[in-house]
C-alpha positions as CSV (number, residue, x, y, z in Angstrom):
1,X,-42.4,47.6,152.7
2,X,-39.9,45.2,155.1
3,X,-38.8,44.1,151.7
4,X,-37.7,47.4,150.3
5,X,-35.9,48.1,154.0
6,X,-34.2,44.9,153.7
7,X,-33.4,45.7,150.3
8,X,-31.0,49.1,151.1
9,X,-29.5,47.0,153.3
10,X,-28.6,44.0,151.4
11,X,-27.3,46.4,148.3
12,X,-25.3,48.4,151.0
13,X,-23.8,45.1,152.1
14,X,-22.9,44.2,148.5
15,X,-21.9,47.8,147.7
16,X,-19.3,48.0,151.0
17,X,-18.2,44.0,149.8
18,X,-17.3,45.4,146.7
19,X,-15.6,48.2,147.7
20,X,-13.5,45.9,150.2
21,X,-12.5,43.7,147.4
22,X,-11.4,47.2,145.2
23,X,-9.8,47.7,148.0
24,X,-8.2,44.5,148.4
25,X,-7.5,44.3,144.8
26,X,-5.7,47.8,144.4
27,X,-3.5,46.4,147.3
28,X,-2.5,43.7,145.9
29,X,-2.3,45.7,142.7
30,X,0.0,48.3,144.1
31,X,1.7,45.2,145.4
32,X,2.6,43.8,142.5
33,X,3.2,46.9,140.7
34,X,5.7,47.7,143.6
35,X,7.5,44.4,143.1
36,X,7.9,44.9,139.8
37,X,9.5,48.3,139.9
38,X,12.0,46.5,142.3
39,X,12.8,43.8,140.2
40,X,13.1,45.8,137.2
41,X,15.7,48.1,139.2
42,X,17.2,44.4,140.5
43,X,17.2,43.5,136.8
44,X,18.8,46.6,135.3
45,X,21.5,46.4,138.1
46,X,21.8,43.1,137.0
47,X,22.5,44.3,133.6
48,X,24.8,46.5,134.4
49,X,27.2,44.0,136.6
50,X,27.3,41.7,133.5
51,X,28.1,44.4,131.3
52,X,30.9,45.2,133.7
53,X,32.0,41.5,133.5
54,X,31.9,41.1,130.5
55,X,34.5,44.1,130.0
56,X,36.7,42.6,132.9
57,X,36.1,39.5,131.1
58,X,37.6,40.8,127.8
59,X,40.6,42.9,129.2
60,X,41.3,40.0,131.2
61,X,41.7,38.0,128.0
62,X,43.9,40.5,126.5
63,X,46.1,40.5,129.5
64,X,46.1,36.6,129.4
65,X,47.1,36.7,125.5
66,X,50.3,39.5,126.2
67,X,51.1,37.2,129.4
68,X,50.9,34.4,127.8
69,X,53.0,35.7,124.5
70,X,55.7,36.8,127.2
71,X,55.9,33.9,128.9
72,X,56.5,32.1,125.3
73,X,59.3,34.9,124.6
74,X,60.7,34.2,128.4
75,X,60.5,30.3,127.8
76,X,62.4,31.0,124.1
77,X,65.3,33.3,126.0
78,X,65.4,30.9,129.1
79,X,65.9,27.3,126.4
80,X,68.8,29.8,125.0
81,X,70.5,30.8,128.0
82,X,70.4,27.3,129.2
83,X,71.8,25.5,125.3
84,X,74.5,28.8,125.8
85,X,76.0,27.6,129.2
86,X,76.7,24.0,127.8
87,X,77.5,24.3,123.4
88,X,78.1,20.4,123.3
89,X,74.3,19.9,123.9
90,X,72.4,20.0,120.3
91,X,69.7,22.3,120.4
92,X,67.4,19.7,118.5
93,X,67.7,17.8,121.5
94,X,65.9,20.3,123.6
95,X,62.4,21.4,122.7
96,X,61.3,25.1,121.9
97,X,58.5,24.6,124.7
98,X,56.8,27.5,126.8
99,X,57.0,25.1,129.9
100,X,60.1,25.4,131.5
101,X,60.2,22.4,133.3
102,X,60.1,20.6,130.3
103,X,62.6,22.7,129.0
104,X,64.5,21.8,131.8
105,X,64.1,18.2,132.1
106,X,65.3,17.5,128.4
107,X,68.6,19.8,128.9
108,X,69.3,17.2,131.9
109,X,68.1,14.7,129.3
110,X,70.4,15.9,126.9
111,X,73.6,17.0,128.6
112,X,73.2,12.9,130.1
113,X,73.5,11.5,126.7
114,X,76.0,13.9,125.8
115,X,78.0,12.9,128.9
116,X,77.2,9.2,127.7
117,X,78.7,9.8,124.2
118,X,81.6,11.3,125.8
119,X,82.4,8.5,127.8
120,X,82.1,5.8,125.3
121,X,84.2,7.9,123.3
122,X,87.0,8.0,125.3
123,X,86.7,4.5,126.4
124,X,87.0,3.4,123.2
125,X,90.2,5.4,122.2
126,X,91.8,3.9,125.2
127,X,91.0,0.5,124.3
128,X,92.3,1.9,121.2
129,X,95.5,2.8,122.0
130,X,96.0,-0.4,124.0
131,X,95.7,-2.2,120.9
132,X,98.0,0.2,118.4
133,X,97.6,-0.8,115.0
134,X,100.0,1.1,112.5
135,X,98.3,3.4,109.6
136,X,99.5,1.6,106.5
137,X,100.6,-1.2,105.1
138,X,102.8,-4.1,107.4
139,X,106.6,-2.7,106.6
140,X,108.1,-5.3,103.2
141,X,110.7,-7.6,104.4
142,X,113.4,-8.8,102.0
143,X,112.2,-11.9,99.8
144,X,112.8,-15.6,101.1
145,X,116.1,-16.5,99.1
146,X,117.4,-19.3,101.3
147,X,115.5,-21.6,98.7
148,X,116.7,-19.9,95.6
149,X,119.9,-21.3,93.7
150,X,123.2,-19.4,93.5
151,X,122.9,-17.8,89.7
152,X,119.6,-17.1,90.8
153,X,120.9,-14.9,93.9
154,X,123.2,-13.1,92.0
155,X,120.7,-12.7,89.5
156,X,118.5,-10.9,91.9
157,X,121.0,-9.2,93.7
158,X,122.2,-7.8,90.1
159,X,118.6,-6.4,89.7
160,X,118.5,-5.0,93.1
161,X,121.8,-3.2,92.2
162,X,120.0,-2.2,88.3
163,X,117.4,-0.5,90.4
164,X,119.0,1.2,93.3
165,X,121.1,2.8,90.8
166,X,118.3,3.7,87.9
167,X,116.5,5.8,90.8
């Protein structure tokens, strides 16, 4: 009979061990069950703030492509304004860029060589005039006759006379 007594009390041990570990286990169950809710609200909030970004995202583009397009419109009217105030630059000399800087630097580029030509230019027409050459032909001077006999001068001089008066 000690045997059946110890027996109750050995099952009752193992029944109330079991029930500890149920216990334990739906803990740790309702646990995990709990962390899970919260990182599935974590996650769907998570969701939600990229969807949001990703909508900034896109109207941030669009405003990037209109600021963009008016800063290329801005850059166009600026290269004008600035080929307008000087009209002996050529406009091929100065890029159609959307940087003005650039746009800048090759007016100054530009309005330099201009300024160069200029120079040179006048330089040479001054050294020009120094040295005047008539437009034409040298002016005709009579012929040599000093070596020519006397018949033979009033020979010419008779043709001279022929001519004058034929004109």
């Amino acid at each position: 009979m000690v045997k059946r007594q110890d027996q109750p009390d050995e099952v009752d041990e193992q029944v109330a061990d079991s029930r500890a570990q149920i216990e334990a286990l739906q803990s740790v169950a309702a646990d995990a069950e709990a962390r899970a809710l919260t990182a599935q609200a974590a996650l769907s909030e998570v969701q939600a703030a990229r969807q949001s970004a990703e909508g900034e995202a896109e109207q941030l583009r669009v405003a990037l492509a209109a600021a963009r397009a008016e800063a290329k419109d801005a850059a166009a009217k600026y290269r004008a304004a600035r080929l307008s105030t000087a009209p002996d630059v050529p406009p091929e000399l100065v890029s159609a860029s959307e940087d003005i800087t650039q746009i800048d630097s090759e007016f100054e580029a530009a309005q330099r060589l201009v300024s160069e030509l200029r120079e040179k230019m006048q330089q040479a027409a001054r050294e020009g005039s120094r040295a005047r050459v008539p437009a034409g032909s040298p002016p005709r001077r009579a012929p040599d006759v000093s070596t020519l006999s006397a018949t033979e001068k009033i020979r010419l001089g008779l043709q001279q006379l022929t001519e004058k008066e034929g004109r």
